[in-house]
C-alpha positions in Angstrom: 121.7 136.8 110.2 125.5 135.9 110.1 126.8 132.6 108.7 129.5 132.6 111.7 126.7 132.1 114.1 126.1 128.4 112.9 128.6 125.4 113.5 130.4 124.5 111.1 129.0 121.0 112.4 126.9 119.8 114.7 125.6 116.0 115.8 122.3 115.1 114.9 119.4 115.3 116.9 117.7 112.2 118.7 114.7 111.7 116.5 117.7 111.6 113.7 119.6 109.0 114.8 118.8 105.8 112.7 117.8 107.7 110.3 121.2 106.8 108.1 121.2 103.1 109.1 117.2 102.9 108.2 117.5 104.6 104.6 118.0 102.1 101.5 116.1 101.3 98.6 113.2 100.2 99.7 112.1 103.7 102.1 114.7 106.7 101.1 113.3 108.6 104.5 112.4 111.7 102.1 109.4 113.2 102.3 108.1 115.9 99.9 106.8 119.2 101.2 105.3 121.0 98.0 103.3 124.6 96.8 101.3 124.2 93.6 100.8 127.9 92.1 98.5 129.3 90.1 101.1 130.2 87.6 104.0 128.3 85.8 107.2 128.3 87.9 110.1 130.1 86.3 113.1 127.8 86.9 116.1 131.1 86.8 113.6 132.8 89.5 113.0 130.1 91.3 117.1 129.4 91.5 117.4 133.5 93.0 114.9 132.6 95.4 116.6 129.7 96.5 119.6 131.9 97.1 118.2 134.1 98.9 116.2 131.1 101.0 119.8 129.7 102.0 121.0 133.0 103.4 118.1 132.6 106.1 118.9 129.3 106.6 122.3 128.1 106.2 122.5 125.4 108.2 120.8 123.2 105.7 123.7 123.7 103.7 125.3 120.5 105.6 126.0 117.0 104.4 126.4 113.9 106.4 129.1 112.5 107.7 130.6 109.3 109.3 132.2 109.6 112.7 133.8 106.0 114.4 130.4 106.0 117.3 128.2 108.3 115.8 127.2 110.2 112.4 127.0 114.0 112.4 126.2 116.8 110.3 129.1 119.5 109.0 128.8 122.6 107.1 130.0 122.5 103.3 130.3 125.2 100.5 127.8 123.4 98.1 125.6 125.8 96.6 121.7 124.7 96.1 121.1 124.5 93.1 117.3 124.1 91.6 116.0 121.4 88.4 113.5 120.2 86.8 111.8 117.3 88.2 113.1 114.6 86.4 113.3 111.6 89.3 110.6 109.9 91.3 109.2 111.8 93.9 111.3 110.8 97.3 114.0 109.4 95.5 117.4 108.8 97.3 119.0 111.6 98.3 121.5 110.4 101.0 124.1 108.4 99.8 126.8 107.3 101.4 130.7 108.5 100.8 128.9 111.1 98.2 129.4 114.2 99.0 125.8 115.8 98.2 123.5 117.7 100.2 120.5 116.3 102.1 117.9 118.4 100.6 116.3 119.0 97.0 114.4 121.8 95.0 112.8 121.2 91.7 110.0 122.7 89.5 107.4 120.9 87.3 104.5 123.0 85.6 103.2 124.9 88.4 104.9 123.0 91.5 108.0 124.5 93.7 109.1 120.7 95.4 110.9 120.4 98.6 112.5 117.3 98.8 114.3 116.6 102.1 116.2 113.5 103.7 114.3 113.2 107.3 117.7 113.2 109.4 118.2 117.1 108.2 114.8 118.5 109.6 111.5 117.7 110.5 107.7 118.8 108.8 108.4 121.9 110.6 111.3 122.8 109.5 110.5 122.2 106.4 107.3 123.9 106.2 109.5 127.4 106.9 111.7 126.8 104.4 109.2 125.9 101.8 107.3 128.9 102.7 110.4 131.3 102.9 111.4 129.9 99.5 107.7 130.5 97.9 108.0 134.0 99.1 111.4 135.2 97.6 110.2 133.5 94.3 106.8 135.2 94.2 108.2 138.2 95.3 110.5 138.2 92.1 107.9 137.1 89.8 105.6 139.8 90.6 108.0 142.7 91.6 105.1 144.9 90.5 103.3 143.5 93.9 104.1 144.8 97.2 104.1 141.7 99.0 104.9 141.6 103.0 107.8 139.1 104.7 106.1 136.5 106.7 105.7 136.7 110.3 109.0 135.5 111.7 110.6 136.5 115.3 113.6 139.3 115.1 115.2 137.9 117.9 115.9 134.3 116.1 119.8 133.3 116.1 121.2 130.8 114.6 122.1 129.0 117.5 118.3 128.9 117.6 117.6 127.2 114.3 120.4 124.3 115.0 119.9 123.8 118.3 119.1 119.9 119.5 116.0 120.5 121.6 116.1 117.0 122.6 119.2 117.7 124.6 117.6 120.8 125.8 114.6 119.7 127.7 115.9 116.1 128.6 115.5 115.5 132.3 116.5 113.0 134.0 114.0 112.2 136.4 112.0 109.4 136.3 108.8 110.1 138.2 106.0 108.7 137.4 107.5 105.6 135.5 106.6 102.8 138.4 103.2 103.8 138.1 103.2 103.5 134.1 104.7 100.3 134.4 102.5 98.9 136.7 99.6 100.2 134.4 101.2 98.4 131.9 101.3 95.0 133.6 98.2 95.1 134.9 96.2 95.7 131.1 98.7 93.4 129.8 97.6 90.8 132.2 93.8 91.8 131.3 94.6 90.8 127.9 95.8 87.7 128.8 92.4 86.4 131.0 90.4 88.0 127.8 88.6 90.7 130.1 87.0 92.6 127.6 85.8 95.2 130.4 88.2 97.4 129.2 88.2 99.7 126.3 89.8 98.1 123.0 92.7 100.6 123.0 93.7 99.6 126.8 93.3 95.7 126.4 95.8 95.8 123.6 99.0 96.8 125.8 102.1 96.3 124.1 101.0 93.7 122.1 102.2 93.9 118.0 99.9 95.1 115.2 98.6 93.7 112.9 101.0 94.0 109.4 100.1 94.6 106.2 101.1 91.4 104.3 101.9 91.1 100.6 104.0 92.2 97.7 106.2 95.3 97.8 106.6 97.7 94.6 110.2 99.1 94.5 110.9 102.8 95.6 109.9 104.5 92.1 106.5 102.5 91.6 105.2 103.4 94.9 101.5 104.6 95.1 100.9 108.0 95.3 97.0 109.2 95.9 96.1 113.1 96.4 92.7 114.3 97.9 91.2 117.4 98.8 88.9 118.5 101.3 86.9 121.4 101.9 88.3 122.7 105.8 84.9 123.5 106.4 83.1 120.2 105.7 85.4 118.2 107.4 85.7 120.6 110.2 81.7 120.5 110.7 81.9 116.2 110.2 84.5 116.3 112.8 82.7 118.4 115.1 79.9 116.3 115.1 81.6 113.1 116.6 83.2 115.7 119.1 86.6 115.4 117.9 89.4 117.1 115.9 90.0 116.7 112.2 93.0 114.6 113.0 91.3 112.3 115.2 88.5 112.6 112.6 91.3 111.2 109.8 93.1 108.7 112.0 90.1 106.7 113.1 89.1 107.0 109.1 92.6 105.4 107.9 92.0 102.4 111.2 88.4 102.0 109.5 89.6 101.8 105.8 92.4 99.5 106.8 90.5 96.9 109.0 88.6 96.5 105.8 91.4 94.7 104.0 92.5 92.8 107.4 90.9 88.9 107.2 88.3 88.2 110.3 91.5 85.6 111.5 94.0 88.7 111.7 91.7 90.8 113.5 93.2 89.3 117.0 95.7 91.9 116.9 94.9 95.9 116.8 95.4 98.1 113.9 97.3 100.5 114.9 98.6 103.6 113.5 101.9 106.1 114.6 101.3 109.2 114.7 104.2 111.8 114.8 104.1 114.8 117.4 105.2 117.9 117.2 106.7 118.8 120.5 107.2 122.6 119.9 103.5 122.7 120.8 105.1 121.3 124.5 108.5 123.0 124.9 109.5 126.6 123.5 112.6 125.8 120.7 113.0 127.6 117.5 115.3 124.8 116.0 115.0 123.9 112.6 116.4 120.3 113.2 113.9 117.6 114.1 112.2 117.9 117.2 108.9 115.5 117.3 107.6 112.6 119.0 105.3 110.4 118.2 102.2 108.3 120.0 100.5 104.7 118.5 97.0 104.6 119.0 94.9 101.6 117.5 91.6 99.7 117.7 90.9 96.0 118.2 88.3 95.4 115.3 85.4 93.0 115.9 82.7 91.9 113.1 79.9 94.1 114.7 82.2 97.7 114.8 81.0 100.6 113.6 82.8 103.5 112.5 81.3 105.6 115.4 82.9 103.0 117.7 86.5 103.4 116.2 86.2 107.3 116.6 85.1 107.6 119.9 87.8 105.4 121.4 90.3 107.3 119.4 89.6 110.6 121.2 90.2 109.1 124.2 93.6 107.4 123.1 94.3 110.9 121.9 93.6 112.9 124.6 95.5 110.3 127.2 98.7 109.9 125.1 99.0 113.4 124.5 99.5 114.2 127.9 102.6 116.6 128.4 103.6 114.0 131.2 103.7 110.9 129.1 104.7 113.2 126.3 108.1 114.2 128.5 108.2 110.1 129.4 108.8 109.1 126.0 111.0 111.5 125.2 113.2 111.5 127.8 113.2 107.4 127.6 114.8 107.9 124.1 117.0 110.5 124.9 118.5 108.2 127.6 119.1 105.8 125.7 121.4 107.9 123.4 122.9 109.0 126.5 123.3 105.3 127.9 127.7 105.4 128.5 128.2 101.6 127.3 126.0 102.5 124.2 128.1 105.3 123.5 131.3 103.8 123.1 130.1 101.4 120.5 131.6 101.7 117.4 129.2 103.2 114.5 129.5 100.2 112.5 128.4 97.7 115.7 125.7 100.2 116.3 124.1 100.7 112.7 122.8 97.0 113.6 121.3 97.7 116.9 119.8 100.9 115.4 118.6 99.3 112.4 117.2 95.8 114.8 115.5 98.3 117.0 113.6 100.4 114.0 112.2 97.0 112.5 111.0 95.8 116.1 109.6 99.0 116.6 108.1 98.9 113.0 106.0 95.8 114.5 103.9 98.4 117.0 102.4 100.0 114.3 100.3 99.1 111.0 100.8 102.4 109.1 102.0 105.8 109.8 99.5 109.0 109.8 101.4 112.8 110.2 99.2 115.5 110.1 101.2 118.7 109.7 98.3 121.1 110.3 97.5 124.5 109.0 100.3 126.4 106.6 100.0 130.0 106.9 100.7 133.0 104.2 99.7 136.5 104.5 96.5 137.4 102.2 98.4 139.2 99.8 100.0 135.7 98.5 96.2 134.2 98.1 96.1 135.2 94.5 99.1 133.2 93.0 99.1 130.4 95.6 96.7 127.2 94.9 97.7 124.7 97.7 100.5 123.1 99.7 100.9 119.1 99.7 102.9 116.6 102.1 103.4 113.0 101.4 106.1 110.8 102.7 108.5 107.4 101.1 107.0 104.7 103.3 108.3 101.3 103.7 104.1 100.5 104.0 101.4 102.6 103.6 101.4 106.5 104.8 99.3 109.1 105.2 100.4 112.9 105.4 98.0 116.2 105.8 98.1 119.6 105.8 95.6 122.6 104.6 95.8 126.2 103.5 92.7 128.1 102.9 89.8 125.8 102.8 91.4 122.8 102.0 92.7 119.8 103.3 95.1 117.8 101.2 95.9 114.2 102.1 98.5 112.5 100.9 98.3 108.9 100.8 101.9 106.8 100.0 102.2 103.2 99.6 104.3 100.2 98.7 101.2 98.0 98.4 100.7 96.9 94.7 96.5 97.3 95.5 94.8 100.6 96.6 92.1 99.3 97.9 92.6 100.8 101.4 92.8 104.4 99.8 89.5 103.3 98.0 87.9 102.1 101.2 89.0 105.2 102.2 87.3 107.7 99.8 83.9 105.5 100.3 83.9 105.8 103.9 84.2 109.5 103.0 81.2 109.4 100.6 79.2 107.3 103.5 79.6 110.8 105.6 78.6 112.8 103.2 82.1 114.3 102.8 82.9 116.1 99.4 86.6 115.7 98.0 88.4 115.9 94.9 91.2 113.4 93.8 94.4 114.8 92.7 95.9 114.1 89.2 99.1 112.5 89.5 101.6 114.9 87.9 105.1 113.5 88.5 107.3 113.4 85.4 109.7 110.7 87.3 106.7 109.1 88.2 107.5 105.3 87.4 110.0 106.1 85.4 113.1 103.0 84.0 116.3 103.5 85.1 119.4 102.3 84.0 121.0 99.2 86.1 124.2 98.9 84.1 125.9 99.1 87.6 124.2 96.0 88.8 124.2 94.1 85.6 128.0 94.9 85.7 127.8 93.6 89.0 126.0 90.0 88.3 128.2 89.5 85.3 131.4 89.9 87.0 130.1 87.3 89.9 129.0 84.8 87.3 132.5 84.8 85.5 134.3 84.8 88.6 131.9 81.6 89.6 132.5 80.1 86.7 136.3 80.5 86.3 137.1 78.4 89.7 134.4 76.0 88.5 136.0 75.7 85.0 139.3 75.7 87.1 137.7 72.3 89.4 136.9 70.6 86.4 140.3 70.7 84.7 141.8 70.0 87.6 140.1 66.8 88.3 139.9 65.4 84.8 143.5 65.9 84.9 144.9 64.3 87.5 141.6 62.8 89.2 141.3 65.0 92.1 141.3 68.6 93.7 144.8 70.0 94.2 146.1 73.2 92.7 142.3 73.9 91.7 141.8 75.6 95.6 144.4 77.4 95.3 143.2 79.1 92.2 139.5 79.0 93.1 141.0 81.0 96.7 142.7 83.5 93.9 139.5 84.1 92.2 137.7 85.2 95.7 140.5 87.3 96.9 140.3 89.0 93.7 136.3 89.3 93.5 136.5 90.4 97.5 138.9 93.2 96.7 137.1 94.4 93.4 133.7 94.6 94.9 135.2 96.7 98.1 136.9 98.9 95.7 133.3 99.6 93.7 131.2 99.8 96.7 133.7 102.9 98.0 134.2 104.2 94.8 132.5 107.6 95.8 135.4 108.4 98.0 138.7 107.4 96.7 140.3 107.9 100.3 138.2 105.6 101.7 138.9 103.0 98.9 142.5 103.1 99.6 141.8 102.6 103.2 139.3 99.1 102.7 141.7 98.0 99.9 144.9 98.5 102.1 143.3 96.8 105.6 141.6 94.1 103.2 144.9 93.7 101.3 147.0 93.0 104.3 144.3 90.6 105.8 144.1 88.4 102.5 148.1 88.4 102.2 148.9 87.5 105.6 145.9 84.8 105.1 148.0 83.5 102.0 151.1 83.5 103.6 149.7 81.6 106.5 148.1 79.1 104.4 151.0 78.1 102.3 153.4 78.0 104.9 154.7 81.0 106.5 157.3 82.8 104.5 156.3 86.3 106.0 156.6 87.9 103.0 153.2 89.4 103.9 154.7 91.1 106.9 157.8 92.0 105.8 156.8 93.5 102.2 153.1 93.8 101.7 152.2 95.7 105.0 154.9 98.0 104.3 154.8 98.5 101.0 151.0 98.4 100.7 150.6 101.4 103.4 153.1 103.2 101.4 151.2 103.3 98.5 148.2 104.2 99.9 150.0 107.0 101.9 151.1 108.0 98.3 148.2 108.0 96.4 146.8 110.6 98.9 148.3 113.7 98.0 147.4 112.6 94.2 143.8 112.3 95.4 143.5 115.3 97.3 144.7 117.3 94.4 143.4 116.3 91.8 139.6 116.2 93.8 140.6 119.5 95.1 139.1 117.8 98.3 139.2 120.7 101.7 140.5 120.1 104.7 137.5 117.9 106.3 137.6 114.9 103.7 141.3 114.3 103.7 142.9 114.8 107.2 141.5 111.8 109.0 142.0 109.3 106.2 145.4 110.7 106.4 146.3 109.9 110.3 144.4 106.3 109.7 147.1 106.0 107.0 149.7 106.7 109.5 148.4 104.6 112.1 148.1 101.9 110.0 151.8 102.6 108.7 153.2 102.0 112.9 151.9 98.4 112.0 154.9 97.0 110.8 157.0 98.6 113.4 155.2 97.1 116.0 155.7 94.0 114.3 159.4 94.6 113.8 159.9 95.1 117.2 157.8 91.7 118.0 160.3 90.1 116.0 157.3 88.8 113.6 159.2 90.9 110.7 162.8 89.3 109.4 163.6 91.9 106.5 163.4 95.3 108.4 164.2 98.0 105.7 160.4 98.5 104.3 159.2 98.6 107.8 161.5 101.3 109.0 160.8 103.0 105.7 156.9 103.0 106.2 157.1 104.5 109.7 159.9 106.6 109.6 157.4 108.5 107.0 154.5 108.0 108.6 155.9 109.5 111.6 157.3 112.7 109.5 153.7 112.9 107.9 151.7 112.6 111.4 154.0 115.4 112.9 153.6 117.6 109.7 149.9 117.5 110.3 149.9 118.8 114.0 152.7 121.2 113.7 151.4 122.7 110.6 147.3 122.1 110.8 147.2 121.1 114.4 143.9 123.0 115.2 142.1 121.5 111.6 143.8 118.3 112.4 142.4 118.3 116.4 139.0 119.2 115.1 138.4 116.4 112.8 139.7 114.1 115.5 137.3 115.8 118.0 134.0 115.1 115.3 135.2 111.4 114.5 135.4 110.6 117.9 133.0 112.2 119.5 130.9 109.7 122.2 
């Protein structure tokens, strides 16, 4: 397949969206999809077969980008390349204004990780990567072998693989939704009169779940617990309720939790969000995300029994999973994104909504539980392959499946200090009779110190500058018995500390830097000016010669970083905006010394028009991504 049939960027899907506002250091949004082998991994192999991996699927060769409404994914010439594992499982791997990409591959022992930020692809996606990689590496390991290529579809194009399948089956008709709401109102009104005529998972409406209170460990202690299953026990256990394995597990993970939940809590359902994935509704090859997801809970009462909990979880099940109220939800989201006065919001307004609508959200649900079901490999791969594992970084607790052969791994997360719901857990398993084996934790990052010199740096330049204009008050007032030219000083101190701490908080991109330090700069100075009576030497020197600067520095930068095209062109038209500022103000009569101003935009001018006479098309297209609604 041709690299020219993928975009050389592309925006990101709706399930993607917060994705970038969400991730910090408490949840990096990185899951782990992993193959443990039966032999030690060759790191040099396992490199080639990444190679080879990324020729079938270049478009994860993207990083992430910042547009002015929305972020968006672009093509860059970074090559994969594979480690050892060294870091924390899920550790950070977007950050911004670094140009990195979203995914990672590393070897420990016998384990090929798959490390992947959550706004590049979904489980799905990731579970044909994984599998394409752990192909081309056994297949050069054991070249002796003739091992087949997996089952994959011919016709595939890579318009396929990136295609936003959220776009592609949104409809806009809203059938159906009067009925739903009225649905809605009437169990919510049930719940208010305490009729207790209706099952637990109806009564509860839209009300919140119950949270999991406590303590939170940081993102490299969280809890990570393995287990495996025999398929066929399980399968037979689940069977026997009259229910699938993953209704089976998510009524389990309610029981094991209500456990923990005081008898005073228990007014509120446990409830649990469970991801969908909704190729199983809607043909789409696309390797970008494309799921759903449902919440189904259980109100918990002193007298429940387990057999209670799993029952009313099939039906939950089989009524949320209803193509109709599937195609509901979805198209509710994607209608949002669509909304025209959201749209035109600029990025940094709408990080807030995004991240104020992912915490309320966060309130509907207790814990998360994605089930990833069955990974396939021919037969011929049985004899070096020993199991596939899925866990997830989880602001809370999480619980990830999947199964190859006869056995079912779980993958339990958590940023709970205690593990007493993953021990309730295991017992209830042992109360049905259920064999399993717990996984030994082998993650060399696992836990691991890391150096905060950064922060520490941090803290110790604050404290000084604190202290100087408090050192500064004292003098001031011992001296001549009051506060006079201490403010002043004290002002000088903030200014400084404001403009230090915006240069080391950009200090991934240099452009960028020179862009907060210039608009920061010039709102400070004219602050100053204002504030010791107005001179307008802010306006008729600083504006001027600050933009100058920057515009000069540029070039510098770009050469020196060897930057392409895509970092540099739309820092420099910002630049040359910002130098029509004191033009403007020239012409307002606000500026009294003209010569700096004419300077700054006479060149500003002569760079803008060099960059769409001589890279009008690159120039366009960067305009195009950055402002794209």
């Amino acid at each position: 397949m041709s690299e020219f049939e993928y975009s050389q960027w592309r925006k990101l899907d709706n399930a993607a969206l917060a994705f970038p506002a969400a991730t910090g250091k408490n949840d990096t949004r990185v899951f782990r999809f992993y193959c443990q082998l039966k032999e030690q991994v060759d790191g040099e192999l396992l490199q080639s077969a990444l190679d080879r991996t990324m020729e079938k699927y270049p478009l994860f060769q993207a990083v992430l980008r910042k547009g002015l409404f929305w972020f968006y994914l672009e093509r860059r010439d970074i090559r994969a390349m594979v480690s050892r594992e060294q870091k924390p499982p899920c550790s950070k791997l977007y950050i911004r204004d670094q140009k990195s990409l979203l995914f990672e591959v590393t070897y420990f022992e016998d384990k090929i990780n798959f490390e992947v930020f959550h706004a590049l692809t979904d489980g799905t996606g990731a579970m044909h990567f994984l599998q394409e990689l752990v192909k081309n590496y056994l297949m050069l390991a054991h070249p002796e072998t003739e091992l087949p290529e997996l089952e994959q579809d011919a016709e595939v194009t890579g318009k396929d693989q990136e295609e936003d399948s959220f776009s592609q089956y949104y409809s806009t008709k809203k059938a159906g939704e009067r009925e739903k709401g009225h649905i809605s109102a009437v169990l919510r009104n049930a719940h208010r009169n305490g009729r207790r005529d209706l099952p637990p998972s109806e009564a509860r409406g839209h009300f919140h779940a119950v949270q999991l209170k406590g303590e939170r460990l940081a993102q490299d202690e969280m809890r990570i617990t393995e287990l495996k299953i025999p398929v066929k026990e399980i399968l037979g256990k689940a069977r026997a309720y009259g229910v699938s394995i993953t209704v089976f597990i998510a009524a389990a993970l309610l029981y094991a939790i209500h456990e923990e939940v005081p008898v005073n809590r228990l007014r509120r359902p446990i409830a649990l969000m469970v991801p969908v994935n909704l190729r199983n509704y809607y043909p789409s090859r696309s390797m970008a995300n494309f799921f759903g997801w449902i919440e189904v809970g259980y109100e918990f009462s002193e007298d429940t029994v387990f057999s209670d909990v799993v029952a009313d979880v099939k039906k939950q099940f089989e009524r949320e999973l209803a193509k109709e109220r599937i195609a509901s939800r979805m198209n509710a989201l994607v209608r949002l994104e669509k909304n025209p006065f959201l749209r035109v919001v600029p990025l940094e307004v709408k990080q807030f909504f995004l991240m104020a609508g992912t915490s309320l959200g966060a309130r509907n649900f207790t814990a998360v539980y994605s089930n990833m079901g069955i990974v396939k490999m021919p037969e011929e791969y049985s004899p070096y392959i020993d199991s596939f594992h899925l866990f997830a970084s989880t602001e809370n607790l999480q619980l990830c499946s999947c199964s190859y052969g006869d056995e079912l791994m779980l993958g339990f997360t958590s940023k709970l200090p205690a593990e007493n719901i993953q021990r309730n857990f295991m017992r209830l398993l042992k109360e049905e009779h259920l064999p399993y084996r717990e996984q030994e934790n082998r993650f060399p990052g696992y836990k691991k110190e890391h150096s905060e010199s950064g922060k520490t740096i941090f803290q110790i330049y604050t404290f000084v500058c604190i202290a100087a204009a408090v050192l500064c008050g004292m003098i001031n007032v011992m001296i001549e018995g009051r506060m006079s030219w201490s403010l002043l000083a004290a002002a000088g101190i903030v200014s400084a500390w404001l403009l230090t701490i915006v240069a080391y908080k950009k200090r991934r991109n240099l452009l960028k830097n020179g862009m907060w330090l210039l608009l920061f700069a010039s709102v400070i100075g004219i602050l100053w000016d204002s504030s010791t009576g107005w001179r307008g030497w802010s306006v008729d020197f600083l504006l001027p010669i600050a933009s100058l600067t920057v515009l000069g520095s540029m070039p510098v930068i770009i050469k020196v970083q060897h930057l392409e095209k895509q970092e540099y062109l739309f820092y420099l038209v910002q630049c040359c905006a910002f130098g029509f500022i004191p033009l403007v103000l020239l012409l307002a009569g606000v500026v009294r010394i003209p010569y700096p101003s004419i300077l700054c935009a006479g060149i500003s001018i002569l760079v803008l028009a060099g960059l769409f006479i001589f890279e009008n098309r690159d120039t366009v297209r960067e305009l195009h991504k950055k402002f794209r609604m």
